[in-house]
N, C-alpha and C positions, 0 to 999 in steps of 0.2 A: 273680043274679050279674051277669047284667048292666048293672045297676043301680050297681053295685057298681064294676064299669069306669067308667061314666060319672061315676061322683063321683069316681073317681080321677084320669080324664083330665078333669075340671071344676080336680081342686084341683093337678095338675100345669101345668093352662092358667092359673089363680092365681097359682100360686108363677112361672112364667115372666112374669108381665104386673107382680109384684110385681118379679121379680130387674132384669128391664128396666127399669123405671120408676128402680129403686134403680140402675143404670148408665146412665139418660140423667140424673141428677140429679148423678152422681160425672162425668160426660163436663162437664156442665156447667161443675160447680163445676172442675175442669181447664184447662176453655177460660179461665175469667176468671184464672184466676192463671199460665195460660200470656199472659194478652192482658197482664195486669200486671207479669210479666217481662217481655214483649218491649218496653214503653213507658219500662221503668226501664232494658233496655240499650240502648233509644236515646236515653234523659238521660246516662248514661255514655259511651253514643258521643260527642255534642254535650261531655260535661263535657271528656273525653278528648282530646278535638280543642282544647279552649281550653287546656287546660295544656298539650299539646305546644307549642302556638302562645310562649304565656307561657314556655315551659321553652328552645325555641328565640331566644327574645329576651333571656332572662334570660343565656344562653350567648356571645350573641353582646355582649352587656353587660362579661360577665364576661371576654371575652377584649381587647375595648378596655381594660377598667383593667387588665387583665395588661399590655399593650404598653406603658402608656402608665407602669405603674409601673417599668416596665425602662429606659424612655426616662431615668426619672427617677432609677434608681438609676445608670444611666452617666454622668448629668452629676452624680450626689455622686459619682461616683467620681473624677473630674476634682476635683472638689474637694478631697475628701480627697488626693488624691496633690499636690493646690498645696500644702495645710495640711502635707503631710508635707515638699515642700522647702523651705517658711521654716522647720520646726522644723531642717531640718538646715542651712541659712544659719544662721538662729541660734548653731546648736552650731558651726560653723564659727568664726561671727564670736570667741563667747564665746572658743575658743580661740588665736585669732588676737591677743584682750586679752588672755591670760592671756600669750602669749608676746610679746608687746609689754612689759608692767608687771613681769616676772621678767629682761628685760633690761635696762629704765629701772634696777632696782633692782641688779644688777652692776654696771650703769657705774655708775652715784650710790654706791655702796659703794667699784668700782676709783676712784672722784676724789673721795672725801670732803675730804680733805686740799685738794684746790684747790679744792672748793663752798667750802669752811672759809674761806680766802683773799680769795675774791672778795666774799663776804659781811661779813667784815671791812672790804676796800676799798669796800666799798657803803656801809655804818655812817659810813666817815670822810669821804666825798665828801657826804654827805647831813649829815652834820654839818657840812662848809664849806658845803655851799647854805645850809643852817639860819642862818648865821653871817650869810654874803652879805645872806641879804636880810631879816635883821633889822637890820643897820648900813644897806641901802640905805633899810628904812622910817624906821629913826631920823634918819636925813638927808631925806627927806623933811618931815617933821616937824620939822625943825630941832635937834632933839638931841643931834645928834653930824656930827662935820667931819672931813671924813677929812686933810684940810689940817692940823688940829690934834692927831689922831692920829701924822702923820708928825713933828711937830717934837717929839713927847715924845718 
């Protein structure tokens, strides 16, 4: 029986040098993929740190064309509001002609009757110039006398 203890505390002092042996192998295998985690969160630290970097630059990018695009929507605004008072000078003017040309055309309607008149008196003046100075070229020319005009 005795005997009998020592193969047991033989195969308990076994099974303990096995159970160890299988826990410094698993401790091991821990360390390196604890060593490999800690190596990949300090590339993410390092990655982490360059895109703040980049994200803070890109911020400060993005707030210059914000400013610079307000700058730019205030001077179209200026613009647009010039654009908006020649379109209403325009409409001004337009109706400044319209009441201009609806009055030409009451008086030219209240004096038809004397435009009639004068238009006539213009016909017959321009017919004695017409006369004048074709008897003047014909005298020129020899053709005609106004000396021998008067004594027919």
């Amino acid at each position: 029986m005795e005997n009998l203890l020592y193969i047991a505390a033989i195969i308990a002092a076994v099974a303990f040098l096995v159970l160890c042996i299988s826990l410094a192998v698993t401790l091991f295998s821990v360390k390196k993929t604890l060593n490999n985690v800690a190596h990949t969160l300090e590339g993410l630290d390092t990655n982490l740190q360059n895109v703040t970097k980049e994200t803070a630059e890109l911020l400060h990018k993005t707030n210059g064309l914000a400013e610079d695009i307000q700058q730019k929507s205030e001077k179209l605004n200026t613009v647009v509001d010039a654009v908006k008072n020649v379109g209403t000078s325009v409409n001004g003017f337009n109706h400044s002609i319209q009441r201009i040309t609806s009055s030409v055309s009451t008086e030219v309607e209240k004096n038809e009757e004397k435009i009639a008149q004068v238009v006539q008196w213009s016909n017959v003046f321009l017919g004695v110039r017409d006369k004048w100075k074709e008897r003047k070229a014909l005298e020129q020319a020899g053709y005609y006398s106004y000396e021998e005009d008067t004594k027919k």
